[in-house]
C-alpha positions in Angstrom: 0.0 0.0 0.0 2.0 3.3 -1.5 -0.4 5.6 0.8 1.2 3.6 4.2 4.1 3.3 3.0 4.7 7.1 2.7 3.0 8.1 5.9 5.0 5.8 7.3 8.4 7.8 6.0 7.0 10.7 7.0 6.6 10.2 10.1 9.4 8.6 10.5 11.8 11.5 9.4 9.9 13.7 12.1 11.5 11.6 14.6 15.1 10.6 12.9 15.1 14.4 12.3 14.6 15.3 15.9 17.4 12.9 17.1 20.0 14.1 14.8 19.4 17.7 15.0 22.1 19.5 12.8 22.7 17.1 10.4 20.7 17.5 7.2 17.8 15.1 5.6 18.7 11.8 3.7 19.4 12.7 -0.1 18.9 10.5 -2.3 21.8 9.3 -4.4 22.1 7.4 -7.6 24.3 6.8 -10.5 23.1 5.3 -14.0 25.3 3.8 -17.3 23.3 4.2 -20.2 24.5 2.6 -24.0 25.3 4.1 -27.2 21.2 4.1 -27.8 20.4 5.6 -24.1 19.4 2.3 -22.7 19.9 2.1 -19.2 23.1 -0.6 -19.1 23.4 -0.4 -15.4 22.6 1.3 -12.6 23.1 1.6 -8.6 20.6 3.9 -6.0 20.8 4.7 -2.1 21.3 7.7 0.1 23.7 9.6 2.2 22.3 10.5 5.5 25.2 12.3 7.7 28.8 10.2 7.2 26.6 7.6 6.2 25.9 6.2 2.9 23.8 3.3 1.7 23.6 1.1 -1.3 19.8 -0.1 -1.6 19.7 -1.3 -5.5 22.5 -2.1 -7.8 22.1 -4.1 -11.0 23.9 -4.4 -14.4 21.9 -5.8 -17.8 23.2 -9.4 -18.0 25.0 -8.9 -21.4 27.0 -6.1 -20.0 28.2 -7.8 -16.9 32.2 -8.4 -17.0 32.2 -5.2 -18.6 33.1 -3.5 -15.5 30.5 -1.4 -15.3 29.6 -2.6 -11.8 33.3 -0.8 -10.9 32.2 2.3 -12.8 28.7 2.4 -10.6 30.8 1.5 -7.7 33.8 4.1 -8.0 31.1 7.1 -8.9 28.9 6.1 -6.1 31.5 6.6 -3.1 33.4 9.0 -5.2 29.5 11.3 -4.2 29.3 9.7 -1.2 32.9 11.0 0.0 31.8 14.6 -1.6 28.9 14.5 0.6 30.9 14.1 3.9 30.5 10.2 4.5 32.9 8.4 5.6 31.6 5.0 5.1 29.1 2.8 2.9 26.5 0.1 3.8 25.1 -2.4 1.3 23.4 -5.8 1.6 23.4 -8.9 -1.1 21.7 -12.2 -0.9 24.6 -15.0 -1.6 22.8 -15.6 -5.1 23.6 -12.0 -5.9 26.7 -10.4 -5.9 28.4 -10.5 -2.7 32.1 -11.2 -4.1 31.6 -8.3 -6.1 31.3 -6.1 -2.9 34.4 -8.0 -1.1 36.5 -7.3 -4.5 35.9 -3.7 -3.9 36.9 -3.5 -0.1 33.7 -4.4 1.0 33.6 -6.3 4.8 31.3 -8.5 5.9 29.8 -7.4 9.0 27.5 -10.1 9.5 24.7 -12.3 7.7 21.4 -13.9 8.1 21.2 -17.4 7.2 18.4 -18.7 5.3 16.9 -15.5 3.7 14.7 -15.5 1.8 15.3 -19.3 0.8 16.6 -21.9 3.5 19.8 -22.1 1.1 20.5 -18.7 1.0 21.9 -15.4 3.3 21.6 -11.8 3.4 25.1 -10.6 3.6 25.5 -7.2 4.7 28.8 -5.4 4.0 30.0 -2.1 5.0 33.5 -0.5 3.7 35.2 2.0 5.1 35.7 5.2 2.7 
């Protein structure tokens, strides 16, 4: 339900505003690859919030990957992040995803949870240090 969900937000930014007083709103942040016919090729979204950043969504078009676009998303990302005053990045990946990806980059695993959303299968959540 869209209408919850933003009420939801709302309300909750009254309250993460008024326990971080001085430090300005979430902003969202996202960086996009387009190809030579402005097709979206790849593309990676999250937010800054403080000297925090986080990586909600990242995905590259399956004839693309190896291509390195991943790195470019990657490298622009916390390139805005640091411009922005943060001083480290958050992102989670199920193991069927891309987790190696993140631990290539610098990423460390902080911890998982086993079984999600499959009883083979983790959420690994990473943070790295920027």
């Amino acid at each position: 339900m869209p209408e919850l969900d933003k009420r939801l937000s709302d309300e909750l930014d009254v309250v993460n505003a008024a326990a971080t007083v001085g430090t300005p709103a979430a902003r969202e942040l996202t960086v996009q690859v387009l190809d030579a016919a402005g097709d979206l090729a790849a593309g990676v979204s999250g937010w800054t919030w403080g000297v925090a950043a986080g990586i909600g969504m990242t995905w590259v078009r399956e004839e693309a990957r190896g291509e390195g676009l991943g790195t470019r998303l990657l490298d622009a990302f916390e390139a805005e992040a640091r411009s922005r005053g943060c001083t480290h990045v958050f992102v989670t990946s199920f193991t069927f995803q891309a987790p190696g990806f993140y631990e290539r980059h610098g990423y460390r695993e902080i911890f998982r949870w086993e079984g999600v959303p499959t009883p083979d299968a983790a959420d690994v959540h990473f943070r790295k240090e920027l």
